[in-house]
N, C-alpha and C positions, 0 to 999 in steps of 0.2 A: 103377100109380103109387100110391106110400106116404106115408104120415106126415101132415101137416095137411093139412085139406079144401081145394082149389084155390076160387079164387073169379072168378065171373064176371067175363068180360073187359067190358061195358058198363060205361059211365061211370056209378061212384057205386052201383055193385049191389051189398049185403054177401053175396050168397045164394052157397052154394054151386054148384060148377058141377057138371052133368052130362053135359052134351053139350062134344066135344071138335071144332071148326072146322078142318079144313085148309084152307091154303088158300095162292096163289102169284100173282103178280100177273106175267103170261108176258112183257110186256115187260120187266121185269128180272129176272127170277130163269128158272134151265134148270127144266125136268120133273123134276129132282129135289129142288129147294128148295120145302119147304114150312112157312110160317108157322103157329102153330095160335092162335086164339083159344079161351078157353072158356065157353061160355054155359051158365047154369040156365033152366028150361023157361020161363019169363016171355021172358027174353031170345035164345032162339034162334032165331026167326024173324025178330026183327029185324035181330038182325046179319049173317044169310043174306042179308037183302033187302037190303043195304048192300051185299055183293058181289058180288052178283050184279047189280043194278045197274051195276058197273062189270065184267062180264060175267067175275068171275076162276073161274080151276076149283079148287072146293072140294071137297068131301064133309063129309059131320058125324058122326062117332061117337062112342058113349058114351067118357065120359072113361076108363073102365074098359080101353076098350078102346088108347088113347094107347100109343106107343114110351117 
C-alpha cells in the first residue's frame, strides 16, 4: 500500500496505522469476506479485544503487508 499514511481505524486516533485487522463477522459474511480495520500500536489491542470479545476470526498484520 502507497501514497498517504493510512490512519488508525479507533475513534479520534490521528496516529498513523501499522498494524492491518482482518476480520469477518461469520454470521454474515462467507470465509472469504474479510473486513480490515487498521490500528497504530497504542490502539491494537484494543480493538483486538473488541472482537474478539464477540468471538470474530481475525488475524493482524503489519499494514505493509495488506492486499
Amino acid at each position: 500500500m502507497s501514497g498517504q499514511p493510512l490512519r488508525c481505524s479507533a475513534k479520534g486516533c490521528p496516529a498513523d496505522a501499522v498494524w492491518g485487522i482482518r476480520w469477518r463477522n461469520p454470521k454474515i459474511h462467507d470465509a472469504t469476506r474479510r473486513k480490515v480495520w487498521l490500528a497504530c500500536g497504542e490502539h491494537r489491542v484494543t480493538l483486538t479485544e473488541f472482537l474478539a470479545l464477540r468471538t470474530f476470526p481475525m488475524d493482524v498484520v503489519p499494514v505493509a503487508d495488506l492486499d
